[in-house]
C-alpha positions in Angstrom: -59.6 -14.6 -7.8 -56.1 -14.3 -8.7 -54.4 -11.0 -8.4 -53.3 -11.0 -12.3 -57.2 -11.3 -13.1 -58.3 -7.9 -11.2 -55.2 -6.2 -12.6 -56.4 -6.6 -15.8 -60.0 -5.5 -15.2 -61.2 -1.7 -16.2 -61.9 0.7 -13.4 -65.9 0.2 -13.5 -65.5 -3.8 -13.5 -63.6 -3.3 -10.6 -66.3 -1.4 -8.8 -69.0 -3.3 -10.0 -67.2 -6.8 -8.8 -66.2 -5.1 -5.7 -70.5 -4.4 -4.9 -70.8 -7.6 -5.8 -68.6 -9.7 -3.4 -69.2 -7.3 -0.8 -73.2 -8.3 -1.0 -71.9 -11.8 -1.2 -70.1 -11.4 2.0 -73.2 -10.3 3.7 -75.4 -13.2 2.4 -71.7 -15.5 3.8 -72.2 -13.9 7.2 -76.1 -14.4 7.1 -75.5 -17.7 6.5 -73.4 -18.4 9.4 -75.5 -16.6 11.6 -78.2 -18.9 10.7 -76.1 -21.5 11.2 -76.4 -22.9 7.1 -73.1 -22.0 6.3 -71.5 -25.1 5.1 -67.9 -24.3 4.0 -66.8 -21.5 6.6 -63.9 -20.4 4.4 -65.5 -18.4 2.2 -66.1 -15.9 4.3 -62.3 -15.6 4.5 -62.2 -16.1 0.7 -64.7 -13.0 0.3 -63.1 -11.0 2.3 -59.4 -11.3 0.7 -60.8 -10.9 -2.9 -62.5 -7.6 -1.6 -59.1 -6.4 -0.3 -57.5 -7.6 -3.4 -59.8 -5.3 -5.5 -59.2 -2.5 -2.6 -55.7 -2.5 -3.5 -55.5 -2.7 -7.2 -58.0 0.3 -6.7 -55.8 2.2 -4.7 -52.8 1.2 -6.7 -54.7 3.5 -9.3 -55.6 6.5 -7.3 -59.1 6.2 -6.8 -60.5 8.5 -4.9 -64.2 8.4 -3.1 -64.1 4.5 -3.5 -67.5 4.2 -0.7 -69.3 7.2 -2.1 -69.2 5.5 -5.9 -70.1 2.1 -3.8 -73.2 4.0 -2.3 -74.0 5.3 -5.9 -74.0 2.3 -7.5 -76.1 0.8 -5.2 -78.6 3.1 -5.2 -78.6 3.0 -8.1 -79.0 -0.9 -8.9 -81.9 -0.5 -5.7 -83.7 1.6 -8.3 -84.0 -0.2 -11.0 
């Protein structure tokens, strides 16, 4: 994900991507743990896109970035 790309996104895609690598990351490093992980660099990959949403985030003065991560994903858990 290029930086450009998340600098153009609206606040709530950002949050809503930002759930949604960080879940992927988990199912990365389940993978490796399990030891089906083919390509190991996408754990590296997840995790850079994450900080590159982090920062355009902070860039725009969010505040309580974990408890609206929390909210959202109690909220998807819900539904």
């Amino acid at each position: 994900m290029k930086m450009e790309v998340v600098r153009h996104m609206k606040t709530d895609e950002l949050h809503n991507e930002l759930a949604h690598l960080r879940r992927h990351l988990f199912d990365l490093r389940a993978q490796a743990v399990t030891e089906k992980l083919e390509d190991s660099t996408q754990l590296l990959k997840a995790r850079r896109d994450i900080a590159r949403l982090l920062t355009v985030l902070h860039e725009r003065h969010e505040s309580n970035i974990e408890q609206r991560q929390r909210h959202l994903t109690t909220q998807a858990a819900r539904r």
